[in-house]
N, C-alpha and C positions, 0 to 999 in steps of 0.2 A: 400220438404221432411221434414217430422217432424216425428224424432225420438227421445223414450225414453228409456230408460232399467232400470230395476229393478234388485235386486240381486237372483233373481230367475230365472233370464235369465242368470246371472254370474255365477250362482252354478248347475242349472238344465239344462238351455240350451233351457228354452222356457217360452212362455209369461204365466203370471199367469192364463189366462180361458186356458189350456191346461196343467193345473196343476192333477196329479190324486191324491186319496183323503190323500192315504201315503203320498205324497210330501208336499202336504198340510199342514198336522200335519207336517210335519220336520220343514217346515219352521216356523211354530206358535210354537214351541217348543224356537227355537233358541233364541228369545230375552232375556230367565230366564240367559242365562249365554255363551255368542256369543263363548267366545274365545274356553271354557269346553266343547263345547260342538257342536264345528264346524266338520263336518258330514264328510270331507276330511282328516281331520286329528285326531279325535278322534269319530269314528268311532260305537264303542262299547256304547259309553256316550250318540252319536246324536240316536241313535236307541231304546235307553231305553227312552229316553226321548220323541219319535216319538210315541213309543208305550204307554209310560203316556198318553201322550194325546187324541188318541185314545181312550182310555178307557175312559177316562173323558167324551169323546162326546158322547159316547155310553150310560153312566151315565148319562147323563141332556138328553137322549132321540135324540140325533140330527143324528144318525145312528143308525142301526140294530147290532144287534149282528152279525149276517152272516155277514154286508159290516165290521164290526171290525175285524173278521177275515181274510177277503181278504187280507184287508190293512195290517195287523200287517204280512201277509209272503210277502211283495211286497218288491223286493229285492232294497237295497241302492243305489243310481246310480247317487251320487252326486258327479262334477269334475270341474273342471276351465274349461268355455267356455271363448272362446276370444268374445269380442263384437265388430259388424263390423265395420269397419273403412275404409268408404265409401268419396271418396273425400278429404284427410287430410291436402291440401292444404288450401282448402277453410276452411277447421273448424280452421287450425293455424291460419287466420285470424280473425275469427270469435269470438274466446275463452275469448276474454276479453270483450266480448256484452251479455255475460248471456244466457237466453234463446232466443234463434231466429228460428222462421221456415225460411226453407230456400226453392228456387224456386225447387231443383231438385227433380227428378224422381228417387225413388232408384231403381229402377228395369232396368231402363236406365240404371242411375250410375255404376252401379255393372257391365252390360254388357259392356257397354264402357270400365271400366277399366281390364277387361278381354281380351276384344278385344285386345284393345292398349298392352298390354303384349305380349300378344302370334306373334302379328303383329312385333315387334320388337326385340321378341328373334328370328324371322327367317332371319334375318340380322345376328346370328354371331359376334356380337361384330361388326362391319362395321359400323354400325348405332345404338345406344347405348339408342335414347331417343327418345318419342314423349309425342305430347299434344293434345289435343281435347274438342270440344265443341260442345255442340247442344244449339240453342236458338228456341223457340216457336217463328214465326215472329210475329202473331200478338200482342203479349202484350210481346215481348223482354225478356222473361223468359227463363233462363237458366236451362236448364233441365239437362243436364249433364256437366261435367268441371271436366276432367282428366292435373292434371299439370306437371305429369313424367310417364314415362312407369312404373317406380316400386318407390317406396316411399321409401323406404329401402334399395334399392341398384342399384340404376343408377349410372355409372361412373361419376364424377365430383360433386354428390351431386341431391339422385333424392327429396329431399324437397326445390330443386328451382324449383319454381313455373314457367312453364315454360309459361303455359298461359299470364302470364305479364311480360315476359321476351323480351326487344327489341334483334330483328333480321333482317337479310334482305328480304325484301318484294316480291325480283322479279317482276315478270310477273304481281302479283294477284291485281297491283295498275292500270291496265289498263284497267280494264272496265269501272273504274272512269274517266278516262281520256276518252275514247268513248261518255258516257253519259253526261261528261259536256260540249263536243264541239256538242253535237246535242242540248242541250241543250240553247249553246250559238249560234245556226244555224250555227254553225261552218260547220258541216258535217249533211250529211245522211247516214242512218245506210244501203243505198241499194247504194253507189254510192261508186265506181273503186277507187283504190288506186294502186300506184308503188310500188314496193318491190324492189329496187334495194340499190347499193353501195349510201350512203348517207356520205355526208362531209360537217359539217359545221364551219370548218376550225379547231377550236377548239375544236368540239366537233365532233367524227365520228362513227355511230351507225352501228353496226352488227348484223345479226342475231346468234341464236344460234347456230347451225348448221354451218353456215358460206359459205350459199346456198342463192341465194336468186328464188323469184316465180314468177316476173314479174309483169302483171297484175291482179289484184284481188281484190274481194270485200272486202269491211270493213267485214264484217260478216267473209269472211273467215280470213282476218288478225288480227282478235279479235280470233276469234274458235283457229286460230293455231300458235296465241302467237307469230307474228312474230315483230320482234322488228323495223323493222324501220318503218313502214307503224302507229305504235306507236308517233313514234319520230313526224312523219310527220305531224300527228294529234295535239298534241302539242302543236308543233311551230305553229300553228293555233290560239289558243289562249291565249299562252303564260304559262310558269313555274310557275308565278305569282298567273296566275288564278287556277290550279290546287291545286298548295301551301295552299291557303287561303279557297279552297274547301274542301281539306281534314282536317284541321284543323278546319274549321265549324261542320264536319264530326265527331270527336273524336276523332282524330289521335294527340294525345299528344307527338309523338317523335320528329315531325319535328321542331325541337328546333332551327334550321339555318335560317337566310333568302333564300328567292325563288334563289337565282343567286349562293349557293352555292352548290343546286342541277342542277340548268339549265334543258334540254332535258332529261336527264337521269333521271330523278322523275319520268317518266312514267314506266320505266326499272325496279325498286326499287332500288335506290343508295342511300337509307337511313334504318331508320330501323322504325318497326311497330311490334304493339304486337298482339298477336293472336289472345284474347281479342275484342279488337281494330278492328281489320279487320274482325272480326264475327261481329260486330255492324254496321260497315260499309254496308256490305256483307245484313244482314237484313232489312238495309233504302233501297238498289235494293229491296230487295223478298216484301218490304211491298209500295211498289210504290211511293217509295220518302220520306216518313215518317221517321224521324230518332227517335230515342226513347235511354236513356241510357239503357245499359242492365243489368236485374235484378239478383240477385242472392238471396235476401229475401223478404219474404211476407212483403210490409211496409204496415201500417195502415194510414190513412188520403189522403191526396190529391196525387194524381198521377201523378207521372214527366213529364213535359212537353212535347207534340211533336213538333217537327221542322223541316216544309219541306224543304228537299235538294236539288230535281229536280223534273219537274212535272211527275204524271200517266203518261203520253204520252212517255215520255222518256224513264222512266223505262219498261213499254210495250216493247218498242224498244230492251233495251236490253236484257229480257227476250226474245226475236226471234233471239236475236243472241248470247246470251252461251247456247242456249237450244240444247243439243246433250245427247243420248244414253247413259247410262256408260259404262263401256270399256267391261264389261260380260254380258251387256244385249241388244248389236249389234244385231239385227235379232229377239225378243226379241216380241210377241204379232203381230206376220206379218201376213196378213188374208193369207187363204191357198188356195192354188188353186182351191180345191174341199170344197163348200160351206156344203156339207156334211160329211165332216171329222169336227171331235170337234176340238176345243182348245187346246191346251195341258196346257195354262192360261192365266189368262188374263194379258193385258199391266200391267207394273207396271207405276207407277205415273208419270206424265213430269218432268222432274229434267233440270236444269243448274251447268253447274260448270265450274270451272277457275283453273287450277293449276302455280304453280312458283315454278322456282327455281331462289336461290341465285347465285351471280357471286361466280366461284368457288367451284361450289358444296359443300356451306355450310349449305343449309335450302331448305327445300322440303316443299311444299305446297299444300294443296287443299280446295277451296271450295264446298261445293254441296248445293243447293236450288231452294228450290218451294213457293210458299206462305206459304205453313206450315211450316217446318221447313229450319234451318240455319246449315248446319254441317260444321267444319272449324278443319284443321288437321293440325299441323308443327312437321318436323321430321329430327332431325340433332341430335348432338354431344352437350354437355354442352362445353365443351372446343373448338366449332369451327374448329375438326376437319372437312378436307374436305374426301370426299366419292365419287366416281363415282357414286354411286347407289342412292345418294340422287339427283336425279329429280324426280319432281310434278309427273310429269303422272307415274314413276314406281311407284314411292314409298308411296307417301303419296294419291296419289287419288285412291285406293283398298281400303288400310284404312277408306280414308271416304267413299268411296261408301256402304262398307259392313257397316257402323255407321249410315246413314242414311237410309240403307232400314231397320235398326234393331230398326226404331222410330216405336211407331205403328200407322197405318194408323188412320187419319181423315175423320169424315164422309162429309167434304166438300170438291170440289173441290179443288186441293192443285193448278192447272193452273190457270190466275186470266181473267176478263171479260174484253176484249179488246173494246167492243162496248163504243162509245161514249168519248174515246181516241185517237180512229188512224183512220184518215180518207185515202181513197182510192186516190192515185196520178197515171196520167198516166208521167213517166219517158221513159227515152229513153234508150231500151234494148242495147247500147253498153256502155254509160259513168254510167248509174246507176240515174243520175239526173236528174230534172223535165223536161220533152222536151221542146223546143226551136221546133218552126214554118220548120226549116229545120231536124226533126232526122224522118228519115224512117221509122224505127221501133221502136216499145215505146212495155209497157208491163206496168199491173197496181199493184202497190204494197201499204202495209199501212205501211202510216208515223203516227208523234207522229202528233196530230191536234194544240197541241203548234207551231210548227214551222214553217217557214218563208219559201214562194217559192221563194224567191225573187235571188236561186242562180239555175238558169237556164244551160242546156248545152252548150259548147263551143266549143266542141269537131265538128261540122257540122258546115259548113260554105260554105256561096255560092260563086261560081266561075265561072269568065268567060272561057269558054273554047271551041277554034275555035269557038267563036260569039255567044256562046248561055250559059244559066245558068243552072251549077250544081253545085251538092253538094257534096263538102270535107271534109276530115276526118284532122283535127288537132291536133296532139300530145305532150304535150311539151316531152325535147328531157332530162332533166335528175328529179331524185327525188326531189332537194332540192325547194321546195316553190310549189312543186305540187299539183296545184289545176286547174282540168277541169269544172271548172263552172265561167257563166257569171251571175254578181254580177248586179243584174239589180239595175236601182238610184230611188228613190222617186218616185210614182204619175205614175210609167209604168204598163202599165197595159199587161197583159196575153193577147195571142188571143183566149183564152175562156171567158174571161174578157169585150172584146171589147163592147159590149150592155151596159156594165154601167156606170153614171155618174162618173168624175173626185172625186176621194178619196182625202178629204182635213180634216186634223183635225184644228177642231173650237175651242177648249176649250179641254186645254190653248196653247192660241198661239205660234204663233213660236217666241224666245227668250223672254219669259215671265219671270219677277220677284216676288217672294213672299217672305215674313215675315213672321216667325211662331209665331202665337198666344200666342201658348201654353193654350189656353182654349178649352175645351172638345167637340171635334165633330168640331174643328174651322179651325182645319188644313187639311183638305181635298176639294179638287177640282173634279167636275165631269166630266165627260168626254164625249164631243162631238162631233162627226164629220159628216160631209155632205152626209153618204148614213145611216147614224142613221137609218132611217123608210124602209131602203130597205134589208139589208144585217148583218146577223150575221157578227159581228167585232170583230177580236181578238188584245188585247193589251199589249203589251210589256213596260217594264221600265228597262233600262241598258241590255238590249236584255235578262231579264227575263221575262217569260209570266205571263201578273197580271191575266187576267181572259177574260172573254166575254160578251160584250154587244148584249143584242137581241129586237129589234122593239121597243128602244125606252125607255128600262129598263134601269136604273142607274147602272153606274160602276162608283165607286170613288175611286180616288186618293187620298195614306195619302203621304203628305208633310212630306220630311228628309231633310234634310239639307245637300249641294252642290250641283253641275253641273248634270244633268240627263238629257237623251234622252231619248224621248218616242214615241214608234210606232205602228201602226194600219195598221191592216189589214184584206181584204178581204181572202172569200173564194177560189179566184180566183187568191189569190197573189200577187193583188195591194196592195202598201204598202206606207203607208205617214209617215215621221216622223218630229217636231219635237224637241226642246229643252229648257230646263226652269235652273230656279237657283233657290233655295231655301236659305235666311239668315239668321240665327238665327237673335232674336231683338237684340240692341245697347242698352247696361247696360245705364240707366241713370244717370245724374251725382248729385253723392250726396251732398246735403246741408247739413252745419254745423246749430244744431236749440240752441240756449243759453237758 
């Protein structure tokens, strides 16, 4: 948004080509003598002197007589316009950088801050404040950035910026958690989870509600926010991993070490700012990409990107926040009769996440597509609590009406799933890849990053009265819940069976290396024994580095410590793997006389 104003938008009320030819003269009059002859308050002076001028122009031929006439009776109508005052968080920060264009949208701008007012005087005093943001996902531009409902009189002070104000996160930290444990083959986004009483002595999670649902898919336990099926996930990979991923992320609040959130980081028991979690919320919509988010046009080189998780992943979780918004349920449904019109068409596929804080202090919502990031929080400056402040009342209307009010993209805002998620057959009761014993299977698409190597467990053969069948095994409570067998190195699938033993050749198992530190020196290539046969995918710390195909080079850059590294077929054979890297051993300095 790059705006300027003149004082003829201060005095008249509009830009100079929308000047008519009296106003004109008034204002070429004014410089002979500003204070004598300023048209609001000496009135009689600014008019004679409108009308000198006139005449003068008439004199040197640059009007007609007739247009001197018009002008000289075109009546006065000069008065204090206020100049807009769009965003005034962001310009308080701004004010001491000169001239700066900045990334928003004023026509966004403006409605957003409209929006966000009128949304929060229907609270009553109940709920006193919000903030909001749109970013552009693919070049991380902030298009709008409202920091209080009203700037001038929000209880507790509406020129805190509420945008960068830490709060509690709730709910809305838990797709991160989803997408780094499929990420780390912790989970699949199509495989069963328990919803029950969770105790891990120290620490005991509950839902919100204080209900729980049994059993159910991740997809639905991500969809409807339930917290332990969260927790569960987690403990999977641990506090640690999470901690260190959102803070790779942007997440500048987590200022604690990982053990003094524990389980409860996935719940939001810390704080995060709006900011912050629109940035985050954007590296999903733009497939793992993280980008800081922009608020000014810069000139020269462009801030770096930095992938977070792979397409494959973020695919995934786009199929699992993707749901309806809550007014547009039923919303583009073909009609019975192929001869009745439309009444209109779909609106755009959308995702979103809402949260609320413990204690009903902070309301949240995300909404996004590839095109756009909308991101809501809606509390009290002073942390009063509110019944009314939950995610899905409160703050997810807000965004929904904020992000259909972006205007559409002539591209697809849903992203191209082809050549990320390959087709798996799982086993239609545990959700996981089947195992030689599950009856019924059903075929769904995973992230092509990830590991089959966690098969179902749930089927198992049995003798019974002398002959073999197949039973159903369940463990019997939440804690460490996990229905999948964790197949070891070099096992191969029984779709598998036809091909050679998977063995990685290069670099072997327990290998040592020294880094060069010369250019191009510290990379190893990667080989392994069905090289000429089979697309191979390859993992490092059970991140996915990339793919080898028939024989094509995939290298490895050398870091320095302990790594494991794994490969795998199509089929889910999977060899791994471990090497050391040492930085060199400084040499020992001579004294020279």
């Amino acid at each position: 948004m790059k705006t300027r104003h003149g004082f003829n938008e201060y005095l008249l009320g509009k830009p100079a080509r929308e000047l008519t030819l009296a106003e004109a003269a008034l204002l070429a009059g004014l410089p002979k003598a500003p204070s004598r002859l300023m048209p609001i308050e000496k009135r009689r002076a600014a008019l004679d002197r409108r009308d000198y001028v006139l005449g003068r122009m008439c004199d040197e031929g640059y009007i007609t007589p007739a247009q001197l006439e018009r002008a000289r009776q075109d009546r006065l109508t000069a008065r204090w316009h206020e100049f807009p005052r769009l965003s005034p968080h962001l310009a308080m920060r701004l004010r001491d950088q000169g001239t700066v264009v900045t990334t928003l949208d004023a026509a966004a701008q403006a409605a957003f801050e409209d929006t966000v007012k009128g949304h929060v005087a229907g609270f009553c005093g109940e709920v006193s404040n919000a903030a909001a943001i749109a970013v552009h996902v693919p070049s991380a531009a902030v298009l709008a950035r409202v920091g209080s409902a009203d700037f001038f009189n929000t209880p507790g002070g509406g020129q805190v910026d509420a945008c960068r104000a830490p709060r509690s996160p709730g709910s809305t930290l838990k797709p991160f958690t989803y997408a780094l444990a499929m990420e780390r083959n912790a989970l699949y986004p199509c495989e069963v989870l328990l919803d029950d009483s969770l105790d891990y002595g120290a620490y005991a999670a509950e839902n919100y509600d204080g209900a729980y649902r049994g059993v159910v898919s991740a997809v639905a336990a991500l969809r409807d926010s339930l917290n332990v099926p969260a927790v569960m996930v987690l403990n999977r990979i641990g506090a640690h991993a999470l901690h260190g991923f959102l803070r790779d992320a942007g997440f500048t609040t987590l200022v604690r070490p990982p053990e003094h959130y524990g389980l409860g980081l996935t719940l939001g028991n810390c704080e995060a700012r709006l900011e912050e979690l629109a940035a985050g919320y954007t590296m999903l919509a733009n497939l793992g990409e993280y980008r800081v988010l922009e608020t000014t046009v810069a000139e020269g080189t462009p801030r770096p990107v930095r992938r977070c998780l792979s397409r494959g992943v973020c695919l995934a979780a786009y199929q699992m926040l993707e749901q309806p918004l809550p007014n547009e349920f039923g919303a583009g449904l073909i009609r019975a009769s192929a001869s009745l019109p439309r009444a209109s068409a779909s609106p755009p596929r959308v995702c979103w996440k809402t949260g609320t804080s413990a204690g009903h202090r902070d309301a949240w919502a995300f909404v996004f597509n590839q095109h756009y990031v909308v991101g809501v929080w809606m509390g009290n400056n002073d942390g009063r609590r509110s019944q009314r402040l939950v995610g899905a009342e409160a703050a997810l209307p807000l965004a929904a009406r904020l992000f259909r009010s972006l205007p559409p993209a002539a591209q697809p805002g849903w992203p191209d799933v082809r050549g990320d998620l390959r087709r798996v057959e799982v086993c239609a009761v545990s959700g996981l890849p089947a195992s030689t014993w599950c009856r019924r299977t059903k075929q769904v698409l995973l992230p092509r990053s990830q590991y089959l190597h966690r098969t179902c467990d749930v089927h198992r053969p049995i003798r019974e009265n002398g002959r073999l069948v197949v039973a159903e095994r369940w463990p019997g409570a939440a804690k460490h819940w996990d229905l999948a067998h964790v197949r070891q190195r070099q096992q191969i699938t029984p779709h598998a069976r036809h091909e050679r033993t998977l063995r990685i050749i290069e670099p072997p198992d327990q290998a040592q290396f020294v880094l060069t530190g010369e250019p191009e020196g510290d990379r190893v290539r990667l080989r392994a024994s069905l090289d000429a046969d089979a697309r191979l995918y390859w993992y490092v710390d059970d991140r996915y580095l990339g793919a080898s195909v028939q024989n094509d080079a995939l290298l490895l850059d050398l870091t320095p410590g302990a790594h494991t590294l794994a490969c795998m077929t199509p089929h889910g054979a999977v060899d791994t793997v471990r090497y050391v890297v040492a930085r060199p051993t400084p040499r020992a300095a001579f004294a020279v006389n």
